[in-house]
C-alpha positions in Angstrom: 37.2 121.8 118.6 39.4 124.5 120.5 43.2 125.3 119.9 45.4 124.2 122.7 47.5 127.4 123.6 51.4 127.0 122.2 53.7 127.3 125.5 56.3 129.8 125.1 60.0 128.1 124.7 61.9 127.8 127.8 65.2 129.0 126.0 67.7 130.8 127.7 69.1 134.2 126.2 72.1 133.1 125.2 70.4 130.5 123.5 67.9 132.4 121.7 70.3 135.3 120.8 72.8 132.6 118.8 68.9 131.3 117.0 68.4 135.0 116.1 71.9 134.9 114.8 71.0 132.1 112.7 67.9 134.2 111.1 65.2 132.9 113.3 63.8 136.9 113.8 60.8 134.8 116.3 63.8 134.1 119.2 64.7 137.8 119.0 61.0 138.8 119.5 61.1 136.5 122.5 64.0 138.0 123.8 61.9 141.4 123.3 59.0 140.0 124.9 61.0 138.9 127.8 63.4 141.7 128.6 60.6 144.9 127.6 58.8 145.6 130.7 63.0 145.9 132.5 64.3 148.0 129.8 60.8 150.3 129.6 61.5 150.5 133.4 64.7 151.5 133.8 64.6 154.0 130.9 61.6 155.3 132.8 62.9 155.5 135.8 66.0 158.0 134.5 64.1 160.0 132.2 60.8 159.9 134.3 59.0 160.7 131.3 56.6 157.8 129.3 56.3 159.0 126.4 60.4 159.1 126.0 61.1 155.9 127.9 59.1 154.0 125.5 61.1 155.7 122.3 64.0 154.9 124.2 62.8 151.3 124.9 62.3 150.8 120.8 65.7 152.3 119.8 67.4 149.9 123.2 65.7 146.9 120.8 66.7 148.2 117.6 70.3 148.9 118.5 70.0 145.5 120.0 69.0 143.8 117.2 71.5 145.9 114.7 74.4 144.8 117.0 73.4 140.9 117.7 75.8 139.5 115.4 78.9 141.2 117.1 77.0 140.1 120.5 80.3 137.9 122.4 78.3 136.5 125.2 81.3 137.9 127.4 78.1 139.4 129.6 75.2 138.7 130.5 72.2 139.3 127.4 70.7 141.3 130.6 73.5 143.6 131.0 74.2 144.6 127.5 70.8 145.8 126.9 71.0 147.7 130.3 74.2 149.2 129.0 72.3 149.9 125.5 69.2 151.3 127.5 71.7 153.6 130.0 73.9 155.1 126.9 70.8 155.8 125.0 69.1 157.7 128.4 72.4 159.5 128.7 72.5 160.7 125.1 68.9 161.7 124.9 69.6 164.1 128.6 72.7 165.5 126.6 70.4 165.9 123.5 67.1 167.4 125.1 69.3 169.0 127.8 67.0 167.8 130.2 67.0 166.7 134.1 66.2 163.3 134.5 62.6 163.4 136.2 61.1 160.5 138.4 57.3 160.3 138.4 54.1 158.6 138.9 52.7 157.4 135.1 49.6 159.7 134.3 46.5 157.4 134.6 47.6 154.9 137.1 45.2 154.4 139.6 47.1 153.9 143.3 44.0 153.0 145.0 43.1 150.1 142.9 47.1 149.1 142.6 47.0 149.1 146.4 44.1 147.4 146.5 45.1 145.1 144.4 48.2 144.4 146.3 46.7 143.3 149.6 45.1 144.7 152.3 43.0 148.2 151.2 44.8 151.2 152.9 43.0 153.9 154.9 43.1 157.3 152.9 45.5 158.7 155.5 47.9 156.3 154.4 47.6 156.2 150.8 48.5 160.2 151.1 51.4 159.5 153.2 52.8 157.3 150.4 52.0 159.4 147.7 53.7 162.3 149.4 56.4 160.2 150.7 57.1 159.0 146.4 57.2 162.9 145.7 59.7 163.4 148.4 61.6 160.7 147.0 60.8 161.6 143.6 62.1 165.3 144.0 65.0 164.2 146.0 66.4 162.0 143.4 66.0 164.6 140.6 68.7 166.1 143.0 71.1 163.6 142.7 73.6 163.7 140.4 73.1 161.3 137.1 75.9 158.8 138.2 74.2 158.5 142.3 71.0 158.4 140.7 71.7 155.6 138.3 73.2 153.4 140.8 70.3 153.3 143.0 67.9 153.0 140.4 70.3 149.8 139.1 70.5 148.5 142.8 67.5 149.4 144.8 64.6 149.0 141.4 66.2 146.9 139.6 68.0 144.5 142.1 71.4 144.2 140.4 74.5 143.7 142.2 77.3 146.1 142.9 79.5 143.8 140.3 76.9 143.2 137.7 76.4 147.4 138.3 80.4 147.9 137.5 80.3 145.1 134.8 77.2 147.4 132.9 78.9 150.5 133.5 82.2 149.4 133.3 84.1 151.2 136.4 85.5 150.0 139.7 83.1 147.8 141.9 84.5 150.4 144.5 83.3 153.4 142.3 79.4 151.8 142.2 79.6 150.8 145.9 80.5 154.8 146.8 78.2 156.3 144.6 75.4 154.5 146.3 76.5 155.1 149.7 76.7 158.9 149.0 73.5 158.8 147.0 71.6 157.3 149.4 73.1 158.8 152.0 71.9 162.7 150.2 68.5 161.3 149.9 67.9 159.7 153.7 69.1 163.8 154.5 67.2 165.4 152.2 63.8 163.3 153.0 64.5 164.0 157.0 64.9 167.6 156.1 61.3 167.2 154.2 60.1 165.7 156.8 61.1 168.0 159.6 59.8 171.2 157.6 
């Protein structure tokens, strides 16, 4: 006789933060199940680096889980571990005194990813992306931390400008300027690429 398979609860994060609060340690591994694969991206994406973005990733869900009880709910579970993730990227630059670096992960295989993804692409094409994501990769190491951390927030992650000011706590003005001008040193510096 076979095991039916146990659906995962349906519990929002507020929901099973205050369980977690309560001692129930199985909500908070939800919410780490949940909410990994966004916090191991956007630590990757800043540091550029696997390796550190999964260290980073651990220490965003210890601090996490250290700091639950004095969690208010006054934002969103979503934001506070982006602001957790972001302080302990920013730290870790200071620390290593590093450049932030934006990569392709060793090992992933583009050709079967694209394939994967729809129709296959000619060879041509698949070289035109790949140079086109180191343009974009080496123009963004360019970018000063704050510019680069807005688009990263808004363009990979798909936040808005508030929930971007909310996380970082300055002006919805201040988020909204730094992406213009970031975006606006990166559509130069790629049509200077592209020109030479």
């Amino acid at each position: 006789m076979g095991t039916a398979a146990v659906a995962e609860p349906t519990w929002t994060d507020e929901e099973l933060v205050a369980r977690s609060v309560a001692g129930d340690h199985d909500s908070f591994n939800l919410l780490i199940r949940r909410w990994e694969r966004p916090i191991y991206a956007l630590a990757f994406r800043v540091l550029g680096r696997e390796d550190d973005a999964r260290e980073i990733c651990q220490d965003t869900f210890l601090r996490a889980f250290r700091a639950l009880p004095g969690f208010k709910g006054e934002a969103k579970f979503s934001s506070w571990l982006y602001r957790i993730t972001l302080n302990l990227c920013r730290d870790w630059l200071r620390r290593k005194k590093r450049t932030p670096v934006v990569q392709v992960p060793e090992g992933l295989d583009l050709c079967a990813l694209a394939a994967a993804q729809g129709p296959v692409e000619s060879i041509e094409d698949l070289v035109a992306r790949r140079q086109l994501s180191a343009s974009v990769a080496a123009a963004m190491r360019l970018l000063p931390d704050e510019q680069r951390t807005a688009i990263v927030l808004k363009e990979f992650h798909g936040l808005t400008f508030q929930e971007i000011a909310d996380l970082q706590q300055i002006p919805l003005s201040t988020v909204k300027t730094r992406l213009y001008q970031g975006l606006s040193v990166l559509r130069r510096t790629l049509d200077v690429s592209r020109v030479s």
